[in-house]
PAFILO-633603 format. One record per residue: residue in one letter; x, y, z of N, C-alpha, C in turn. Coordinates in steps of 0.02 Angstrom, whole numbers, plus 32768, in hexadecimal, padded with zeros to 4 digits. Atoms other than C-alpha are relative to their C-alpha. Example, Ala and Ser with C-alpha at 12.3 -4.5 7.8 and 13.67 -1.06 7.14 Angstrom:
BEGIN
A802D7FC5800082677F1F8186802D803C8000S7FD67FC57FFD82AC7FCB81657FD980378025
! end
This chain:
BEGIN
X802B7FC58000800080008000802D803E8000X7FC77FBE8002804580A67FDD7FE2804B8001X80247FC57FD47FF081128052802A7FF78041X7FE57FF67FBC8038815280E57FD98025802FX80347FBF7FDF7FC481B58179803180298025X7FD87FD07FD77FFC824F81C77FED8019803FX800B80007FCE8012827282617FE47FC88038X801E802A7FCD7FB5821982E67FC97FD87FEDX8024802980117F4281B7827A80017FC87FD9X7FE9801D80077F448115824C7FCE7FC27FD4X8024802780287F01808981C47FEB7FC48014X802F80447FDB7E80800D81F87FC07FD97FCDX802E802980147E427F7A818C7FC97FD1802AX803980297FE37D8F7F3E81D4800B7FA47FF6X8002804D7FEF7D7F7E7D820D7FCF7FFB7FEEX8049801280177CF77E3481C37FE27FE38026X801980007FD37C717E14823C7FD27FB87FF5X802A802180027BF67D7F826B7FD67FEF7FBAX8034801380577B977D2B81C77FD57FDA802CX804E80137FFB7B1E7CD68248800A80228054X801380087FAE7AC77CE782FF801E7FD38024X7FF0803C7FD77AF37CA283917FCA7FBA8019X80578043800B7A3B7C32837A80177FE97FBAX7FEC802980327A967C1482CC7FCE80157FB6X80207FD180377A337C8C8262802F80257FC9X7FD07FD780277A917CC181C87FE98038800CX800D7FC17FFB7A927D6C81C8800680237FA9X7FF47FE0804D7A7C7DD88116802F803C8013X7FD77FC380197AF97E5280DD7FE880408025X80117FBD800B7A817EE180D77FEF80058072X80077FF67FAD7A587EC0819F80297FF28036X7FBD80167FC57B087E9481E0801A804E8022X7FEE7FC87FE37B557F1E824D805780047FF9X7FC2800880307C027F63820B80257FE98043X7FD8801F7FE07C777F0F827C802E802E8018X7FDA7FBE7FE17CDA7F8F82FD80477FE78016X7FBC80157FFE7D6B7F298304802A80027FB2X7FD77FFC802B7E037F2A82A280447FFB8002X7FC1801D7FE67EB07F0B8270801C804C7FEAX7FDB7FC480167F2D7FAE825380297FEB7FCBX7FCD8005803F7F8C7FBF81A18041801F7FFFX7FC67FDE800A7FE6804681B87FF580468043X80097FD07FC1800B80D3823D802980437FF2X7FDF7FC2800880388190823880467FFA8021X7FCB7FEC7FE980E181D0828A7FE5800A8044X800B7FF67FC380878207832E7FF280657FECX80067FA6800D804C82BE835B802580168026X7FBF7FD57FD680B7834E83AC7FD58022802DX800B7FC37FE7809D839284447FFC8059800CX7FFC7FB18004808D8441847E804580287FFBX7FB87FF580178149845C847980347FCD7FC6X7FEB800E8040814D840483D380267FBB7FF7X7FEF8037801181A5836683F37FC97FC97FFAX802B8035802F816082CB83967FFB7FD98049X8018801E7FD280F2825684157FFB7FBD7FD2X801A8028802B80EB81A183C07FCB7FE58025X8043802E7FE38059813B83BE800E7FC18027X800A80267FD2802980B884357FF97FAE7FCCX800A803980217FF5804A83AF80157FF07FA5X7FEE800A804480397FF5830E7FEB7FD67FC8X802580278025801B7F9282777FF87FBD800CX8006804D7FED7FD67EE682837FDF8010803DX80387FFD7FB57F757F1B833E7FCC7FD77FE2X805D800B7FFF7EC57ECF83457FE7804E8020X800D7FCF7FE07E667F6083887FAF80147FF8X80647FF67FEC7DA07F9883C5802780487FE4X7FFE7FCA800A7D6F8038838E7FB280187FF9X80577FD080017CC580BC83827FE57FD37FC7X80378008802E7C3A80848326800580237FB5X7FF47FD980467C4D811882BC803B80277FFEX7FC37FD5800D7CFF814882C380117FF57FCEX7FD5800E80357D6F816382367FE080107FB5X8016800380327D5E817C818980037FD37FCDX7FE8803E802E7D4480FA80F68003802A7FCAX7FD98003803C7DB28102806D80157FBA7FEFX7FE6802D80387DDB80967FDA804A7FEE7FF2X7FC6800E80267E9380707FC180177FC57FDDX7FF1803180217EDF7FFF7F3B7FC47FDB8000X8033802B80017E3B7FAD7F437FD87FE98039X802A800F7FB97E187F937FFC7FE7801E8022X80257FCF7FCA7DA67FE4805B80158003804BX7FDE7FFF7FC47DF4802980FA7FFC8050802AX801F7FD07FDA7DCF809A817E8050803F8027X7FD37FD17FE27E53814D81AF7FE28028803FX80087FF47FBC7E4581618262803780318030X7FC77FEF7FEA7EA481C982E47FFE7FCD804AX7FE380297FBE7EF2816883777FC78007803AX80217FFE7FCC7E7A81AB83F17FAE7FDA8001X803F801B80117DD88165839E80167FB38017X7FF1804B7FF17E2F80B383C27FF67FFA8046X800A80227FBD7DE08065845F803D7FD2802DX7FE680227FD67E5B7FE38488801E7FBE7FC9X7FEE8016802E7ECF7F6E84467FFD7FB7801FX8018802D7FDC7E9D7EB18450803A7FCB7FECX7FC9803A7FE87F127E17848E8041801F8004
! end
């Protein structure tokens, strides 16, 4: 991929979520809920504090990671749909 994010925000391809219930109900497309987990692609440099030195991020590529419902923005790159987030919208990073 040959995108880089700036600053403190960082690239997050969605996990694809449940295809049935836990009663074992497939679920359709149009009524699945977008899945708030994800893995990170790629990660800014970090942001600068108030006296300007660079802070890096906490988290890097390859994380698993929760995040808002509706954080982030989706964009298209090379073909994959993938969500530009900043660090703080990320809930928590899992295992």
């Amino acid at each position: 991929m040959k995108f880089r994010p700036l600053h403190d925000r960082v690239v997050v391809k969605r996990l694809e979520g449940e295809e049935k219930s836990k009663g074992g109900i497939i679920i359709p497309d149009s009524a699945k809920e977008k899945p708030q987990e994800g893995e990170i692609v790629a990660v800014g440099p970090g942001a600068r504090d108030e006296s300007g030195k660079l802070v890096p991020l906490d988290v890097k590529a390859g994380d698993r990671i929760l995040f808002g419902k509706w954080s982030g923005t989706e964009v298209k790159i090379d073909g994959q749909d993938l969500l530009i987030m900043k660090e703080s919208d990320i809930m928590g990073v899992i295992g």
